[in-house]
N, C-alpha and C positions, 0 to 999 in steps of 0.2 A: 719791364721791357721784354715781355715773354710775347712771339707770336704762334698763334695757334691755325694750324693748315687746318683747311678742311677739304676735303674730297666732295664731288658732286655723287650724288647717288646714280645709281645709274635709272636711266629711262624709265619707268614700268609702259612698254605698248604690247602687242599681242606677240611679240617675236617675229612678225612680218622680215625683219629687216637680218632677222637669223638665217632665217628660209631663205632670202635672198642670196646672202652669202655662201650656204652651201651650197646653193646650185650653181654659183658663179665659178668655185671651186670645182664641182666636178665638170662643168663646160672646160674649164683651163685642163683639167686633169687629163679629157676624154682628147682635147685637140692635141697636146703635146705627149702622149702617151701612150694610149690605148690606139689612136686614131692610123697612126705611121704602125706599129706593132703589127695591125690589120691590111695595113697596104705594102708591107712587107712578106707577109704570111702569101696573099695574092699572088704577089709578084713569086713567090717561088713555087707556088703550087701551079702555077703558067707554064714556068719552066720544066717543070719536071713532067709535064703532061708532055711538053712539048719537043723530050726528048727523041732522039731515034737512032738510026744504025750510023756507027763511023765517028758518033759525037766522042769528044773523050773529055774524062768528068774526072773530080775527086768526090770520094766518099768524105762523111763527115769523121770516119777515122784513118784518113789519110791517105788511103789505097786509091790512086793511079789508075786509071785504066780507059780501054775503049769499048763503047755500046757495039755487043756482038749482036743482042735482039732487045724489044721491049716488046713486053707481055702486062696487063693490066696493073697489076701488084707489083713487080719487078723486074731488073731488067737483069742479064745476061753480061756479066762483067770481063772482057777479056783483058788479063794485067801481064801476060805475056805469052809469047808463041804457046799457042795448046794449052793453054791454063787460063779457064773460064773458072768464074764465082759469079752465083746467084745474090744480088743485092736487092734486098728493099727498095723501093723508089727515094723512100724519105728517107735515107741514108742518104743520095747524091745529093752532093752539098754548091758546088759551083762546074762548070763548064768551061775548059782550060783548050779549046778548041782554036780557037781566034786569042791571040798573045793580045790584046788591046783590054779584052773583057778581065784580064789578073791584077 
């Protein structure tokens, strides 16, 4: 009363159906991953272009401040009476202008 399994071999076809599956994998990968990464990069590089005078921003390290000028590469940080700092563009991190956008 001994029973003995036996396993199915697997398929032998050309691997078509491997091909398949990884490109199904990186379609899944590239829509839930890659795809928003890319339309979020967009959306801040809009932003930052579309900075200007009066706007007031946070840097990505936490500095407060109001756009005194924008210049191609950087802008003109003013974080209190008479006391301006040159920041990087891709350092400002959000727009704290309008209380709704925080």
């Amino acid at each position: 009363m001994f029973t003995l399994l036996q396993t199915a071999a697997p398929a032998q076809g050309s691997g078509l159906s491997m091909w398949i599956m990884l490109a199904l994998i990186f379609i899944v990968m590239w829509f839930f991953m890659i795809r928003p990464q890319r339309k979020q990069q967009k959306e801040m590089e809009n932003f930052r272009n579309s900075l200007k005078n009066g706007d007031k921003v946070v840097t990505i390290g936490g500095i407060y401040g109001t756009i005194a000028e924008v210049k191609d590469n950087y802008v003109l940080l003013e974080v209190d009476k008479d006391v301006k700092i040159r920041v990087n563009k891709q350092a400002i991190q959000k727009d704290y202008t309008d209380p709704a956008r925080q």
